[in-house]
C-alpha positions in Angstrom: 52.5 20.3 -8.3 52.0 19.6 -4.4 55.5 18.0 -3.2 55.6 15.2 -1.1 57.6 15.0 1.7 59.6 11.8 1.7 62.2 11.8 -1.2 65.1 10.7 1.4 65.7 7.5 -0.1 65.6 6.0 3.5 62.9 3.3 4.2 60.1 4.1 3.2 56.5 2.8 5.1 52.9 2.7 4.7 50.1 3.8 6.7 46.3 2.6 6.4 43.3 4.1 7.4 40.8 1.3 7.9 36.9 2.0 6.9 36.8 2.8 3.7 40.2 2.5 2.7 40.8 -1.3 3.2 37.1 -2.9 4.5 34.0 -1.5 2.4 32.0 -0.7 5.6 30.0 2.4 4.4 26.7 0.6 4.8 27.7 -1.3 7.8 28.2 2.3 9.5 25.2 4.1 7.8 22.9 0.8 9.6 24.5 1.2 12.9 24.2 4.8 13.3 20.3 4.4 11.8 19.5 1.8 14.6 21.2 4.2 17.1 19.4 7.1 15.9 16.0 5.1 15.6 16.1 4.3 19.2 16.6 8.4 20.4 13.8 8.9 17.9 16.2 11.3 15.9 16.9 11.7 11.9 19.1 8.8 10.8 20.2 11.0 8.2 21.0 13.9 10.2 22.8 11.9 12.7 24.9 9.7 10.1 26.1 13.3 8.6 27.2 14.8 11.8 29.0 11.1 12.6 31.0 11.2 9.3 33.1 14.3 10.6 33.2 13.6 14.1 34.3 11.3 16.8 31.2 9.5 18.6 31.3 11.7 21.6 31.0 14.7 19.4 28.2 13.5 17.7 26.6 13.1 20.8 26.8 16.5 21.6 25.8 17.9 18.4 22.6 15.4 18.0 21.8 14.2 21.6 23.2 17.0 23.7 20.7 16.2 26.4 21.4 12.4 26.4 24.2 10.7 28.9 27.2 10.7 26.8 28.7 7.4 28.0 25.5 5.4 27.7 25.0 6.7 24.2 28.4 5.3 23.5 28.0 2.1 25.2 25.0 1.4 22.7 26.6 2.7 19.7 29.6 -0.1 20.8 26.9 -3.1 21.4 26.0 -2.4 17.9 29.3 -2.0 16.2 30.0 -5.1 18.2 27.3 -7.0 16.6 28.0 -5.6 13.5 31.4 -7.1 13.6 29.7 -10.7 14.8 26.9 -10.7 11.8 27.4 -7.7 9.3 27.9 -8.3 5.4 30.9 -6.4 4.4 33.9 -6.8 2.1 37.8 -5.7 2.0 38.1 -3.4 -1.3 39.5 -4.9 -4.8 43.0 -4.8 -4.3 43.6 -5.2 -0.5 44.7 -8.7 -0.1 47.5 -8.7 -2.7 48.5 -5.5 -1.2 48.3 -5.8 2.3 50.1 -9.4 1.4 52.9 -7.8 -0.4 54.4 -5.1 1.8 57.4 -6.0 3.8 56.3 -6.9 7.7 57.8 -3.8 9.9 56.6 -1.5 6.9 53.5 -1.1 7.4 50.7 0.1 10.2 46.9 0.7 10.5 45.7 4.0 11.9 41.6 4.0 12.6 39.1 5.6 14.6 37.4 2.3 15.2 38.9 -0.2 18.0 41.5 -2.9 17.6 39.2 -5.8 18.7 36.3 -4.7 15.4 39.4 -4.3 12.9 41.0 -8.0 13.7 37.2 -9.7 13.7 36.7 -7.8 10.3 40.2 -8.7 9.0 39.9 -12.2 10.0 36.2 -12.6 8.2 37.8 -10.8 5.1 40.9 -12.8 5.1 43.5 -9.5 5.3 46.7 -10.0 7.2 46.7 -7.6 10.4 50.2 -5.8 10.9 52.4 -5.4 13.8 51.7 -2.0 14.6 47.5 -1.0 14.8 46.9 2.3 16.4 43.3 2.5 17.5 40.7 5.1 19.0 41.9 3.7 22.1 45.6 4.4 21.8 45.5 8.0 21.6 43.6 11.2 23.0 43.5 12.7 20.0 41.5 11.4 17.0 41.6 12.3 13.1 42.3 15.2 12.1 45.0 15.6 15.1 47.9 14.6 13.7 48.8 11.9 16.8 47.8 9.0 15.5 49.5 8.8 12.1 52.6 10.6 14.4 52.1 7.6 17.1 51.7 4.8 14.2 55.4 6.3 12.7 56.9 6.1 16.3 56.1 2.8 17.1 57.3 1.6 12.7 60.7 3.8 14.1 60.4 5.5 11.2 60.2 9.5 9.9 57.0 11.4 9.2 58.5 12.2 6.2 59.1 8.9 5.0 55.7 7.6 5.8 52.9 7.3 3.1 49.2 7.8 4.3 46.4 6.1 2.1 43.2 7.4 3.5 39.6 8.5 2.0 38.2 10.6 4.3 39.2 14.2 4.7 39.6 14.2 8.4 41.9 11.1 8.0 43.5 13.3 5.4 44.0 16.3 7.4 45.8 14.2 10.1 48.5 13.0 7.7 49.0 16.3 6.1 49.7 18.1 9.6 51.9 14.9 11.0 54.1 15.4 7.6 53.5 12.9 5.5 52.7 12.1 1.8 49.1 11.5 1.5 47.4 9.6 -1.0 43.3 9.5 -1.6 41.7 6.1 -2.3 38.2 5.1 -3.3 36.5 8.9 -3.9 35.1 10.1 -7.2 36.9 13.3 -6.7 40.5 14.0 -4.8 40.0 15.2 -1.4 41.4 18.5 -0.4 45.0 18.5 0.3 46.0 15.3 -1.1 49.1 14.5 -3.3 47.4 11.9 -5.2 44.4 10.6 -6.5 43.5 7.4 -7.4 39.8 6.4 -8.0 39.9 2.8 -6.1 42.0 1.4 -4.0 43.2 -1.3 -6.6 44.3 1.5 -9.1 46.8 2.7 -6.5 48.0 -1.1 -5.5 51.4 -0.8 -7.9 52.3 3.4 -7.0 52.2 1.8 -3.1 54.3 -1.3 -3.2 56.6 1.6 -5.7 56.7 4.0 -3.1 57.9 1.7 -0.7 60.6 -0.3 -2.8 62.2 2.7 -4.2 63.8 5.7 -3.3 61.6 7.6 -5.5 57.9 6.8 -6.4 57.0 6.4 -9.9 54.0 7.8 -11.4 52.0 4.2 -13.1 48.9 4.5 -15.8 45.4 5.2 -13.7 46.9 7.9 -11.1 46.2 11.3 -10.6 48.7 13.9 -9.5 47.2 17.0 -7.7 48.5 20.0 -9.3 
């Protein structure tokens, strides 16, 4: 069995990725990066693949390299903007009560995205936004550096290892994993690599989190998965 790092019995926090963790926005992205790609007259699929393990800069450079890098990225924003403004999505089964339930001061959101598209989608999905967001813009190191889950714990005053990371995307993963933390895997059919648990859907973990974070030790509830 994997251990996980926080069994101090201090306070214990919580740390959310955003897209595809909380908000459902898999085919608000997919759209944004076909219309980006559509306009460079590149493969939507292609481009979409290379955007799911990089930063938007990076994809540039693997898809566009002979493109201006900033005016690439100041479409791709007009579109996420307008996403934001008029896009269908939904937050995942589970995230209000959740979200609702956790202690303010114990809990942060740690994205890739920017502050100003994660309160619009909040406030059209009805989640509560926390005190402490650390955004693409708050740090020069993205997922899978570990500095933003590190900078999120800084600002909560709390430990690395008494932090819990719910993320479902491996680069999101990798971040937690190298800042310290217990790391939990959300809304996959299978766990990704290097995680201490995994649960299905987001709703199936809702119980283990508000556990973790109540108690001194986190209890093992029917419908997880521990990673041996």
């Amino acid at each position: 069995m994997i251990s996980e790092p926080g069994q101090s019995g201090a306070m214990r926090y919580v740390l959310f990725d955003v897209d595809g963790t909380l908000i459902d926005a898999v085919d608000n992205q997919r759209l944004v990066w076909r219309t980006w790609a559509e306009r460079y007259g590149l493969d939507p699929d292609e481009v979409y693949q290379v955007a799911l393990r990089t930063r938007p800069v990076e994809t540039f450079a693997q898809v566009a390299p002979d493109r201006d890098a900033q005016k690439c990225l100041a479409e791709l924003h007009e579109l996420e903007d307008e996403d934001v403004r008029t896009g269908t999505y939904t937050a995942f089964d589970g995230a209000p009560e959740l979200l609702n339930a956790l202690r303010p001061g114990a809990w942060a959101l740690v994205t890739s995205n920017y502050e100003h598209r994660v309160r619009g989608r909040f406030a059209r999905t009805g989640l509560p936004v926390p005190e402490v967001l650390v955004d693409a813009a708050a740090v020069e190191e993205g997922k899978p550096s570990p500095v933003p889950y590190l900078q999120a714990a800084t600002r909560l005053g709390a430990r690395p290892e008494d932090c819990l990371v719910i993320e479902d995307a491996p680069s999101g993963v990798q971040s937690g994993l190298r800042a310290g933390m217990t790391v939990w895997g959300v809304n996959t059919p299978a766990a990704v690599d290097g995680v201490h648990r995994h649960f299905d859907t987001l709703h199936e973990a809702v119980r283990d989190i508000l556990a973790f974070v109540s108690g001194p030790h986190p209890h093992r509830l029917e419908g997880s998965t521990t990673v041996q």
